[in-house]
DRENDO-1510 file (C-alpha; in Angstrom, 1 decimal, always signed):
<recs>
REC; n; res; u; v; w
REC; 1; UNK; -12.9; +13.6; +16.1 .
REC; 2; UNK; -14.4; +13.6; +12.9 .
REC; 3; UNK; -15.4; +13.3; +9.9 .
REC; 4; UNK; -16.5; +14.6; +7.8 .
REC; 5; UNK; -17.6; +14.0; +3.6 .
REC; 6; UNK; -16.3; +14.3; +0.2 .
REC; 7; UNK; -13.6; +12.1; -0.2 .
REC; 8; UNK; -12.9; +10.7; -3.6 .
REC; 9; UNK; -14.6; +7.6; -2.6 .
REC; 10; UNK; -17.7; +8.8; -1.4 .
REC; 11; UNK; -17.2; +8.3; +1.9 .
REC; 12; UNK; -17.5; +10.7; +4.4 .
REC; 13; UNK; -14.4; +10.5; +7.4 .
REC; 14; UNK; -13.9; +10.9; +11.1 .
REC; 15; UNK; -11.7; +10.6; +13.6 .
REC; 16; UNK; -11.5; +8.5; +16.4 .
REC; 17; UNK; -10.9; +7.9; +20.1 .
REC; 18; UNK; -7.8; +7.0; +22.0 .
REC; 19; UNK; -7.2; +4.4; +25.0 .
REC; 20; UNK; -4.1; +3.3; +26.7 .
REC; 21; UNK; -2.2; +0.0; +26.9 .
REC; 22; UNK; -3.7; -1.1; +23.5 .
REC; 23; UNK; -1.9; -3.8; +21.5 .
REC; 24; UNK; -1.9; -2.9; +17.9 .
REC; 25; UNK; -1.2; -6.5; +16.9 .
REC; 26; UNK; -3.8; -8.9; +15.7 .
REC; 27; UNK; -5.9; -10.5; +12.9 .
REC; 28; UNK; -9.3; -8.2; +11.6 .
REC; 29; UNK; -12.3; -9.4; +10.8 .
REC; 30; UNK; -15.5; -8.6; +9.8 .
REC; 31; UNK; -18.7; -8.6; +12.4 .
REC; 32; UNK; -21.4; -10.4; +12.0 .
REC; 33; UNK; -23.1; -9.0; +8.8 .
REC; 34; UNK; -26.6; -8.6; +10.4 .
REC; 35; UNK; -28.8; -6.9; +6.8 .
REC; 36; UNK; -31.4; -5.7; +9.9 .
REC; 37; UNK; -29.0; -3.5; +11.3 .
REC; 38; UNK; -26.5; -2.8; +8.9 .
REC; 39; UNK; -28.3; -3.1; +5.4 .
REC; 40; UNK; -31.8; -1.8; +4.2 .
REC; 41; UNK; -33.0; -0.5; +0.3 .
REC; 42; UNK; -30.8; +2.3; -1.0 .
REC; 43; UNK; -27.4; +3.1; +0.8 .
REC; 44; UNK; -26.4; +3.2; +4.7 .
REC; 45; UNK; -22.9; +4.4; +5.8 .
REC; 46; UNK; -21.1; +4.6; +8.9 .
REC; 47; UNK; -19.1; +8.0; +8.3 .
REC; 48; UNK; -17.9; +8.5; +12.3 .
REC; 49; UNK; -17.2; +6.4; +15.5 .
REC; 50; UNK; -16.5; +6.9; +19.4 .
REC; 51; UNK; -16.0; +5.3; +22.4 .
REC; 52; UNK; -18.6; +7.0; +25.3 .
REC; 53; UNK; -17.5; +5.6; +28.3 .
REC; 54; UNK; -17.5; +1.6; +26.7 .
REC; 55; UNK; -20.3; +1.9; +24.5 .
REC; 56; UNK; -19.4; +2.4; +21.0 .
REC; 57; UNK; -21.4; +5.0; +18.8 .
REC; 58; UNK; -21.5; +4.9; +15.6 .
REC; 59; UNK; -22.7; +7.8; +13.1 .
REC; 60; UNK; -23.5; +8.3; +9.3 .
REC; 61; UNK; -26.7; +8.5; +7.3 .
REC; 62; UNK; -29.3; +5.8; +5.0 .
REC; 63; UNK; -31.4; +6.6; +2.1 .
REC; 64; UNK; -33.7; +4.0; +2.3 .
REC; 65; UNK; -36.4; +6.3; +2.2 .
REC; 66; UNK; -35.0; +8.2; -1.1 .
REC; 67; UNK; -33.0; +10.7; +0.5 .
REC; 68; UNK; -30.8; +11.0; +3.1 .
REC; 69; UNK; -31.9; +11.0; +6.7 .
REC; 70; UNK; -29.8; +11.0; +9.9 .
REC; 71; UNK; -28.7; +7.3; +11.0 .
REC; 72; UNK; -27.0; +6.1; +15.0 .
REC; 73; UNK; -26.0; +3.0; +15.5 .
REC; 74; UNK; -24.9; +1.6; +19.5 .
REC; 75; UNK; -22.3; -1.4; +20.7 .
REC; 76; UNK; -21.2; -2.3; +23.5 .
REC; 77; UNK; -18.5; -4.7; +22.8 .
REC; 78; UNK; -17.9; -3.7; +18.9 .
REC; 79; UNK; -19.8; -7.2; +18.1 .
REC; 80; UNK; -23.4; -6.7; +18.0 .
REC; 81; UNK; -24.7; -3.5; +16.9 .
REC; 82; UNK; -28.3; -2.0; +17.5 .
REC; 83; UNK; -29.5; +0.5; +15.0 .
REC; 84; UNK; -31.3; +3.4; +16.7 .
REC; 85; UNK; -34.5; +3.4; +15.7 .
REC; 86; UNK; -35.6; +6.4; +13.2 .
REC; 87; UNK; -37.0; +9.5; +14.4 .
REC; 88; UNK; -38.2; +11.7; +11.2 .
REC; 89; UNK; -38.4; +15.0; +13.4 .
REC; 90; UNK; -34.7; +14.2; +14.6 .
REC; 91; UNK; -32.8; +12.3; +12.1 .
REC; 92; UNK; -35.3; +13.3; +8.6 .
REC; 93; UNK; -36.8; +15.7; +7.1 .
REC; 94; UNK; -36.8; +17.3; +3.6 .
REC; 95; UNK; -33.7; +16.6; +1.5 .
REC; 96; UNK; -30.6; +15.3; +3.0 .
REC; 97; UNK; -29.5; +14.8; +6.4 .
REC; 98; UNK; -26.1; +13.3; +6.8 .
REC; 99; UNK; -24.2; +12.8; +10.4 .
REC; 100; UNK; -20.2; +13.3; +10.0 .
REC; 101; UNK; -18.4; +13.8; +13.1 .
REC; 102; UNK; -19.0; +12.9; +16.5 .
REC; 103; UNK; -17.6; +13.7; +19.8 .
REC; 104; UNK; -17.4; +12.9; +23.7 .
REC; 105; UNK; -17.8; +15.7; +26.1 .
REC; 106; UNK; -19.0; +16.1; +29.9 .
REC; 107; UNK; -22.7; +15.2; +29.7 .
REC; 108; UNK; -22.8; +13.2; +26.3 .
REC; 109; UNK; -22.2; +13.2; +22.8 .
REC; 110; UNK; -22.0; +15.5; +20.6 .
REC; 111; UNK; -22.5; +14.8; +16.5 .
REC; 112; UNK; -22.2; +17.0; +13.6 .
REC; 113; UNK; -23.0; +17.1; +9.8 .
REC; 114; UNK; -25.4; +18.9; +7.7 .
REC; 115; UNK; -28.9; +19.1; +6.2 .
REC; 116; UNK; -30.1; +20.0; +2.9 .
REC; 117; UNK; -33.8; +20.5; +4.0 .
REC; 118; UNK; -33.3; +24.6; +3.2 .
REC; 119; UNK; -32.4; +24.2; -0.3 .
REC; 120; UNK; -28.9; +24.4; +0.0 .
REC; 121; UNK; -26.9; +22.6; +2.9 .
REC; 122; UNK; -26.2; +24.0; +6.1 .
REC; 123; UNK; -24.4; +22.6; +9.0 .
REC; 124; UNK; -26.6; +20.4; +11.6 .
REC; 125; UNK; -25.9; +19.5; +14.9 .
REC; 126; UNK; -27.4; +16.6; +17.1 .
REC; 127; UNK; -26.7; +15.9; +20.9 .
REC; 128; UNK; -27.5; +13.0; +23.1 .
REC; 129; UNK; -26.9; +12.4; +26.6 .
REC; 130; UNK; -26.4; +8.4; +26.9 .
REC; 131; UNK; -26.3; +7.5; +23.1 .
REC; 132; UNK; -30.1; +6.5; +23.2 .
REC; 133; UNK; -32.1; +9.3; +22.9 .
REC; 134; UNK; -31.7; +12.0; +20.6 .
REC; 135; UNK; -31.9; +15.9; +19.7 .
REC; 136; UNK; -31.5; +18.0; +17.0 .
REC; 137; UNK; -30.1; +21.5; +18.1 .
REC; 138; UNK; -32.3; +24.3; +16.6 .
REC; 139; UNK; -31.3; +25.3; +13.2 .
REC; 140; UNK; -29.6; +28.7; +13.6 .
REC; 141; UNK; -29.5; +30.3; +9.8 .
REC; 142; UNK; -27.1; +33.1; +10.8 .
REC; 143; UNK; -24.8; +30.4; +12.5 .
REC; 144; UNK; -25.4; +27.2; +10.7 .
REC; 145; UNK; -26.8; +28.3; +7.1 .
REC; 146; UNK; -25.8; +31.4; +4.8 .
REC; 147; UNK; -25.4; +31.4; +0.8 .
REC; 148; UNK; -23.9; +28.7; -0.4 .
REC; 149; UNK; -23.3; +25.5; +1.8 .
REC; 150; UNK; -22.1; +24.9; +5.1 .
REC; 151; UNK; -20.7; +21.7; +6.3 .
REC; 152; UNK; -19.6; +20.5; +9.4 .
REC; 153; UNK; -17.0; +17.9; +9.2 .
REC; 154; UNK; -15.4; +17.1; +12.1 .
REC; 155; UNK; -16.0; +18.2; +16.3 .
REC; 156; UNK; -14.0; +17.7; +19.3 .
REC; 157; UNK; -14.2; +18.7; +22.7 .
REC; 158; UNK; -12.1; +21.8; +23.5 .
REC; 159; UNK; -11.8; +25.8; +23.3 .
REC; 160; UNK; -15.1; +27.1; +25.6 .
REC; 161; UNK; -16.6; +23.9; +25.3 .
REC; 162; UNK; -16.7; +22.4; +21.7 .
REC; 163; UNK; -15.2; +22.8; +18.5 .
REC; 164; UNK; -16.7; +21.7; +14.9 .
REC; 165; UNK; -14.7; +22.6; +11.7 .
REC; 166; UNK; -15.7; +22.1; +8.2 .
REC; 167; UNK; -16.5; +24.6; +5.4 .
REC; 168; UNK; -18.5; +27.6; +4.5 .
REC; 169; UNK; -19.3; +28.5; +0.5 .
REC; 170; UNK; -21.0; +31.8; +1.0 .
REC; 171; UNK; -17.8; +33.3; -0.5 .
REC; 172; UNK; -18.5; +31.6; -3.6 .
REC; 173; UNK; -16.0; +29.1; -3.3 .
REC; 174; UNK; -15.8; +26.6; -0.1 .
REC; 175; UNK; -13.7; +27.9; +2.5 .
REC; 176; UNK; -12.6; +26.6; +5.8 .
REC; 177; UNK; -15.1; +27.5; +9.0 .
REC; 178; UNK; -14.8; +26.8; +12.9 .
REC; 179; UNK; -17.9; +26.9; +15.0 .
REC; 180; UNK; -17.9; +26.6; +18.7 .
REC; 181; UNK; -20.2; +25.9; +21.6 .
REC; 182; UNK; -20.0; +26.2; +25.2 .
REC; 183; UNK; -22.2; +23.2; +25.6 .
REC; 184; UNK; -23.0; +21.5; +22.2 .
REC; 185; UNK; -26.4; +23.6; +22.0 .
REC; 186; UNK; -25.6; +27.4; +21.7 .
REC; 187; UNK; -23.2; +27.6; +18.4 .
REC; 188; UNK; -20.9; +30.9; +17.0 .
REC; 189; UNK; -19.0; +30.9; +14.2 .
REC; 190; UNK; -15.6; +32.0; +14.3 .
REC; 191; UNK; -15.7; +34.7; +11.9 .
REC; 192; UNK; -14.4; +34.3; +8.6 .
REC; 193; UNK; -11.0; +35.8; +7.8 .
REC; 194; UNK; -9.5; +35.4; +4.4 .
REC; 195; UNK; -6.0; +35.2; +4.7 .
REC; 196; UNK; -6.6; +32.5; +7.2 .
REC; 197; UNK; -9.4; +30.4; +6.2 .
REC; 198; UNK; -10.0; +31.6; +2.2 .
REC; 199; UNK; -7.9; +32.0; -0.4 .
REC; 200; UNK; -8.3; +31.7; -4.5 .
REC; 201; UNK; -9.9; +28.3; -5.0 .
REC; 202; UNK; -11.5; +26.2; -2.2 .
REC; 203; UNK; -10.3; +25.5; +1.2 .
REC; 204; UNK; -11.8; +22.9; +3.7 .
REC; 205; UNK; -11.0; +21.8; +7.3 .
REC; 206; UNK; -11.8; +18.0; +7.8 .
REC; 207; UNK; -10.4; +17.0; +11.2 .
REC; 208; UNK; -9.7; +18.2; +14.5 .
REC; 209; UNK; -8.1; +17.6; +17.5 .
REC; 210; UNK; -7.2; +19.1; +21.0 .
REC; 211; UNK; -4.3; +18.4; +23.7 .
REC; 212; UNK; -1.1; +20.1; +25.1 .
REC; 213; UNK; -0.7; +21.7; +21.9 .
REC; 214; UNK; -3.3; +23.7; +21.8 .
REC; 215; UNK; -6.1; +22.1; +18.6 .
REC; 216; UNK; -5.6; +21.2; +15.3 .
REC; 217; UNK; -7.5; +21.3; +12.3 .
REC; 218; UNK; -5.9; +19.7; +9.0 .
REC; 219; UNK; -7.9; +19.5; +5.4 .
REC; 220; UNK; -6.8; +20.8; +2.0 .
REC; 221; UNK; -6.5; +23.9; +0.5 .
REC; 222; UNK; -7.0; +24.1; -3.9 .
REC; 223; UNK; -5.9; +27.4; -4.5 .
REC; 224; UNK; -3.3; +26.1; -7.3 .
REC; 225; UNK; -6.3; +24.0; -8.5 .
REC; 226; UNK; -4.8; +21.2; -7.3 .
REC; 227; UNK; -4.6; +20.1; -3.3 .
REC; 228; UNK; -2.7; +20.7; -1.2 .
REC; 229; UNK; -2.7; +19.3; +2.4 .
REC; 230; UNK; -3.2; +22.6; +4.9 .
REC; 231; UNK; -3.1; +22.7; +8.6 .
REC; 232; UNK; -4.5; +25.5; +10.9 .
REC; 233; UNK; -4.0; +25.9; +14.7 .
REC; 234; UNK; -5.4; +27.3; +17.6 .
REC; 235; UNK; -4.8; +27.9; +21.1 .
REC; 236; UNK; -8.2; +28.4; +22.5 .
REC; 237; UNK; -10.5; +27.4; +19.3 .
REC; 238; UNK; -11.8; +31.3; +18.7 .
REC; 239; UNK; -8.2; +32.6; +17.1 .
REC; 240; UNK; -6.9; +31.1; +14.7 .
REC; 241; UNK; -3.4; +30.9; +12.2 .
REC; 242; UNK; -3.3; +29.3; +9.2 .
REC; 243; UNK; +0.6; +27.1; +9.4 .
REC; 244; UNK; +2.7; +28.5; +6.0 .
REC; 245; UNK; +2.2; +26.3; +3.1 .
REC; 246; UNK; +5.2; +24.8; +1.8 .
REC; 247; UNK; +5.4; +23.1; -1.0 .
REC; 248; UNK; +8.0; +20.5; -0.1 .
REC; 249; UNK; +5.9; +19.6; +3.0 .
REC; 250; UNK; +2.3; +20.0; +2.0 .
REC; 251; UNK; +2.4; +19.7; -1.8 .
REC; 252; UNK; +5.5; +17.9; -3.3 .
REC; 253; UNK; +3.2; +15.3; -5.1 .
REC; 254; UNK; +1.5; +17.3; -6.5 .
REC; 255; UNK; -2.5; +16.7; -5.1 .
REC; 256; UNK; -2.3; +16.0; -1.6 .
REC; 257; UNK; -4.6; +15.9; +1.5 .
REC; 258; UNK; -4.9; +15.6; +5.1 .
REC; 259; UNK; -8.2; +13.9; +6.1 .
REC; 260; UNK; -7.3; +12.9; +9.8 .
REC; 261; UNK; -5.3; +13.7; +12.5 .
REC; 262; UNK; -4.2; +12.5; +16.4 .
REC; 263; UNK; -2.0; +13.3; +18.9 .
REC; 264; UNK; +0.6; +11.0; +20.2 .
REC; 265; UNK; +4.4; +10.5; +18.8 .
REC; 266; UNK; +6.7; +13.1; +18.0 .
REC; 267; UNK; +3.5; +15.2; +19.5 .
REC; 268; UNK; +0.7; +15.6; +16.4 .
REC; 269; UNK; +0.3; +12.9; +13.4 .
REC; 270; UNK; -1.6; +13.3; +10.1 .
REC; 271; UNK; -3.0; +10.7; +7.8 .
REC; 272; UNK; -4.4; +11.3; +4.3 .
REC; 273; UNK; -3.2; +10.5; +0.8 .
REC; 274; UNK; -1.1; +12.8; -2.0 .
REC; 275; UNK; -0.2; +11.4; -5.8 .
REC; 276; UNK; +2.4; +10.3; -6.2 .
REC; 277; UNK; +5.3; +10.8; -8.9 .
REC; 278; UNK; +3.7; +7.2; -10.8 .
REC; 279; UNK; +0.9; +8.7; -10.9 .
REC; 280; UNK; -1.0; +6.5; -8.3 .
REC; 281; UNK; -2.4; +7.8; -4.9 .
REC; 282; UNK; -0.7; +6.8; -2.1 .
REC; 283; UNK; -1.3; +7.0; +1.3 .
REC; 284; UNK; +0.8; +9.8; +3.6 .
REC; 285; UNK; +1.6; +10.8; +7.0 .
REC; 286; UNK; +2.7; +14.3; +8.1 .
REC; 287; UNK; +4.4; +14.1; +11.6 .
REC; 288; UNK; +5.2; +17.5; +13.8 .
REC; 289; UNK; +6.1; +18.0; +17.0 .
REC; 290; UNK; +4.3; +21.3; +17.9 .
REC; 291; UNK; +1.8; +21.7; +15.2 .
REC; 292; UNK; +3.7; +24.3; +13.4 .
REC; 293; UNK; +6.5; +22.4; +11.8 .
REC; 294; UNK; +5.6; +19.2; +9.7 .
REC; 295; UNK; +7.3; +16.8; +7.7 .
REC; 296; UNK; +6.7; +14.1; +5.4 .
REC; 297; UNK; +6.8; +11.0; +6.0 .
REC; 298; UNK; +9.3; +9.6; +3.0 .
REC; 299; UNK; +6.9; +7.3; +0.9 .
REC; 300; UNK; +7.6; +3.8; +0.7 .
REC; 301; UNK; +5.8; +0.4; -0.6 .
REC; 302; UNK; +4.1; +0.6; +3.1 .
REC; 303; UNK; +1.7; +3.4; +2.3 .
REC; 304; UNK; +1.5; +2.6; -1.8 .
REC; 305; UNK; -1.7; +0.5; -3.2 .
REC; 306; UNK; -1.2; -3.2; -5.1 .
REC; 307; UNK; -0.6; -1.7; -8.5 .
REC; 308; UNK; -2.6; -0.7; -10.2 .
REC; 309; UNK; -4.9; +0.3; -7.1 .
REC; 310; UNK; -5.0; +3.4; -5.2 .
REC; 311; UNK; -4.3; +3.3; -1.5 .
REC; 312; UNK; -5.7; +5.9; +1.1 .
REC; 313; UNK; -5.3; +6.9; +4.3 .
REC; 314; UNK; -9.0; +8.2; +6.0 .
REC; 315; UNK; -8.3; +8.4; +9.6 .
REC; 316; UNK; -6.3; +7.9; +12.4 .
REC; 317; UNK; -6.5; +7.0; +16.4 .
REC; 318; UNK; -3.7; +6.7; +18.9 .
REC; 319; UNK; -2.8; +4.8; +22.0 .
REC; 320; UNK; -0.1; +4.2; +24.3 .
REC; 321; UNK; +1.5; +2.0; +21.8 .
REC; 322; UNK; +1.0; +3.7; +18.7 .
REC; 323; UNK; -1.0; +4.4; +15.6 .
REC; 324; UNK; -3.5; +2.9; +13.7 .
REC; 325; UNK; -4.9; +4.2; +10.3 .
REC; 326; UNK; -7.7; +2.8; +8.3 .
REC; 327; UNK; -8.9; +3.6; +4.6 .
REC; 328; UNK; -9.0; +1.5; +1.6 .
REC; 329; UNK; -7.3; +0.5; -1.4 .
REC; 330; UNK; -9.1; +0.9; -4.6 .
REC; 331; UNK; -8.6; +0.3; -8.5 .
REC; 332; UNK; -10.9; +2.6; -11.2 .
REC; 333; UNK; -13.3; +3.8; -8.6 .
REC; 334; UNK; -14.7; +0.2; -8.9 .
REC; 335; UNK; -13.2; -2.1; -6.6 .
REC; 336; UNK; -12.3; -1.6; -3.3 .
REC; 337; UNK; -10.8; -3.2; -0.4 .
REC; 338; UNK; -10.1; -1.9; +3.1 .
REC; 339; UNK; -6.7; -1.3; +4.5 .
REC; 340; UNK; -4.9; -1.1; +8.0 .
REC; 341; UNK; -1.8; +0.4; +9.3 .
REC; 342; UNK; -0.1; +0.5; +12.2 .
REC; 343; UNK; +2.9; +2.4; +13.4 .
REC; 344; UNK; +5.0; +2.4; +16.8 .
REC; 345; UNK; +5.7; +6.5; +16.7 .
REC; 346; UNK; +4.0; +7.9; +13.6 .
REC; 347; UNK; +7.2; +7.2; +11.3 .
REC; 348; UNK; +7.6; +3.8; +10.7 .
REC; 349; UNK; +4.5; +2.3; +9.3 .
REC; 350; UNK; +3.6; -1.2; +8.6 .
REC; 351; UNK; +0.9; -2.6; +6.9 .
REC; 352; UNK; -1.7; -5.2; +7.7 .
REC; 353; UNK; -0.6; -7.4; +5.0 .
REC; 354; UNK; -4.5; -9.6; +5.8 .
REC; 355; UNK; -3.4; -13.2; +5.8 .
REC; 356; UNK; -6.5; -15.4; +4.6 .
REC; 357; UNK; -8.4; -12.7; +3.1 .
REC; 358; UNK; -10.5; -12.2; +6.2 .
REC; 359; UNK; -10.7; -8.4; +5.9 .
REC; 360; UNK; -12.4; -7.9; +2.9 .
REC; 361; UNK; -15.5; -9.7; +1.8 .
REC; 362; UNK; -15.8; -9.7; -2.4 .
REC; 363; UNK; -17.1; -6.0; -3.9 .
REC; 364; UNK; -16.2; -2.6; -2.7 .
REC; 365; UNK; -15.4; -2.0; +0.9 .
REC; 366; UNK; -14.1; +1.0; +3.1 .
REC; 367; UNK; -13.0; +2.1; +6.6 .
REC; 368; UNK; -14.3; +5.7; +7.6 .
REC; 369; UNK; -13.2; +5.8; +11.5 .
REC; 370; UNK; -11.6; +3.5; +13.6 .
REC; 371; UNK; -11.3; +3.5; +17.7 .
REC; 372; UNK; -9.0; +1.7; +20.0 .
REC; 373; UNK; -11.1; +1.0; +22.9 .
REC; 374; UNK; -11.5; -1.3; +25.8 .
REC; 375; UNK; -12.6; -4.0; +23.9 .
REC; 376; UNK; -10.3; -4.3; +20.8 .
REC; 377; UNK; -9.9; -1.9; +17.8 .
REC; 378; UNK; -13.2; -1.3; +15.8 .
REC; 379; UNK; -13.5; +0.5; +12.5 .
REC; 380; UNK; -16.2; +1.3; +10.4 .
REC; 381; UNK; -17.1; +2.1; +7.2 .
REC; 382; UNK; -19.4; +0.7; +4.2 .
REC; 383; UNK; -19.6; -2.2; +1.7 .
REC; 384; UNK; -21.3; -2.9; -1.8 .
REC; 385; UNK; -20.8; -4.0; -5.2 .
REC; 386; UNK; -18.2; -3.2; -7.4 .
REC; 387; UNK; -19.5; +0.7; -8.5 .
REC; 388; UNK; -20.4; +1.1; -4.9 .
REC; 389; UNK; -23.9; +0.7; -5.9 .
REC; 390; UNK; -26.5; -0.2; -2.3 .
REC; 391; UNK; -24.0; -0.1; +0.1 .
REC; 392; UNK; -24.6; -0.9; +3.4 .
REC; 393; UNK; -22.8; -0.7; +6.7 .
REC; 394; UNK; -20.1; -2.6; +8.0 .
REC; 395; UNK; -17.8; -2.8; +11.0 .
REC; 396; UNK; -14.5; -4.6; +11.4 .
REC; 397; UNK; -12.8; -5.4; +14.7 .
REC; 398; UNK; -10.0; -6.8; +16.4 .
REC; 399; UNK; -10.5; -8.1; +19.8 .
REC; 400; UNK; -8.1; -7.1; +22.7 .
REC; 401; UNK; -6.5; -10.4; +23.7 .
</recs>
């Protein structure tokens, strides 16, 4: 469950949860906009979301103080939100401090991101045992820092304990990292090996996720100077393989990613986005059975933008009955709207088509993370003007009937 941040947006993506016996049907709205919670000078983002046992959390960052501190926001029916109020020694400090992923385990939650308070950025981890209180885990420089930056993008619960993926530049160029933790407070990193996290150009790992079939991790990989989407799997989150690229599968557009993944289907789905032959983004799925062998999801007007906009695919969540998958469709990097899909088995896809306009609000919207939980489906994500200049949080939902 994820997220991580450097999408082409802005934004910063995670994954979600998953409940049973959802139905996928249903009209989105917006929440109530409340500018106390939600809103504030400079930019606040909601980059990651969970479900911890009803209560809905809520994770990303505001620069309302000029940079970039820390930021938690609590539900517990998806409608009204509470921010969680600011701590400087927890959330702040010099430079940047941006949340990404966040995940459930025994005991609590368990967020990660990174911190630019040592000059360069290094992955950060914070931990909370009901959602309301707070801690940051003690920076570790030979686990968490290093030359170059360090970014944690995504965490789940699995391996010994916990397990974080994102990327490490102290090569040079970005490369994909795992940490893990037995507890969410004592970290290792995996240790790097080239063939299967490096490579010429830069390599990243943006979600992850853990079941039957062992866990996960899917990102990109720029070693033709373009992207490609990449997959790497583990059975017990310390080994790792890196799955063969193929070009047919991971890189027949041309520029491709994977920027979330969930289990459920044919076994493992994929969501991200890949340009596309008329040279528009598009959204894509990857769908595999074991986490070895993938395939495409043949495009289709489903998963393409209104021309002349740009669709994409951030994350996904799964149920009993299905798949949902939230991003946005955007034209010039100006406008933006957000965008729902929702599939029966990770192949057939059908999109939201928003009857009334109730999804979007005018300017520049996004989902980051989306959860089908007890109450509904929730996503999150950001608004602002066209530019995406002072955005501010924003949630959408649709109630369970």
């Amino acid at each position: 469950m994820r997220t991580r941040f450097s999408l082409p947006l802005g934004l910063a993506l995670v994954l979600a949860a998953c409940a049973g016996g959802a139905d996928l049907s249903g009209m989105w709205s917006p929440v109530y906009d409340d500018p106390g919670v939600f809103g504030g000078s400079g930019d606040q983002r909601m980059s990651a979301l969970a479900d911890f046992g009803g209560d809905l959390i809520a994770v990303g960052y505001d620069t309302a103080d000029g940079d970039a501190d820390a930021i938690v926001w609590r539900s517990r029916d998806g409608m009204v939100w509470d921010r969680i109020p600011h701590d400087e020694v927890v959330f702040g400090g010099d430079g940047d401090q941006m949340m990404g992923g966040v995940a459930v385990i025994d005991g609590g939650v368990i967020v990660v991101g990174s911190d630019t308070s040592g000059g360069d950025q290094d992955a950060a981890v914070w931990t909370s045992p009901d959602g309301l209180s707070w801690s940051r885990v003690q920076p570790d420089e030979a686990v968490f820092g290093g030359d170059g930056d360090q970014t944690m993008w995504a965490v789940t619960a699995g391996g010994p304990g916990v397990i974080a993926v994102g990327l490490d530049g102290s090569g040079g160029d970005s490369d994909a990292a795992v940490w893990t933790s037995p507890d969410g407070v004592e970290w290792s990193r995996v240790a790097h090996d080239e063939v299967v996290f490096g490579g010429t150009g830069d390599q990243w790992a943006v979600d992850v996720v853990t079941g039957d079939l062992g866990v996960i991790a899917v990102g990109s990989d720029r070693t033709a100077g373009y992207g490609d989407a990449a997959v790497w799997r583990s059975d017990d989150g310390s080994s790792w393989v890196r799955v063969p690229n193929q070009d047919e599968v991971f890189g027949a557009f041309g520029d491709e990613a994977m920027w979330g993944v969930a289990l459920g289907g044919p076994g493992v789905v994929a969501v991200g986005w890949a340009w596309h032959s008329v040279e528009q983004y598009r959204a894509a799925v990857w769908t595999s059975p074991d986490g070895v062998t993938w395939t495409p999801v043949p495009d289709g007007p489903t998963l393409r933008g209104s021309v002349p906009k740009a669709a994409f695919m951030h994350a996904v969540a799964s149920s009993d009955a299905g798949f949902v998958a939230v991003g946005n469709e955007s034209s010039l990097g100006l406008e933006s709207d957000p965008a729902v899909w929702t599939s029966p088995d990770g192949v057939i896809w059908t999109r939201f088509a928003d009857p009334g306009g109730k999804l979007a609000d005018p300017g520049a919207q996004g989902m980051a993370a989306v959860v089908i939980g007890p109450d509904g489906m929730v996503a999150v994500g950001w608004e602002g003007v066209p530019g995406y200049v002072d955005t501010d949080a924003r949630v959408w939902m649709v109630p369970r009937k």
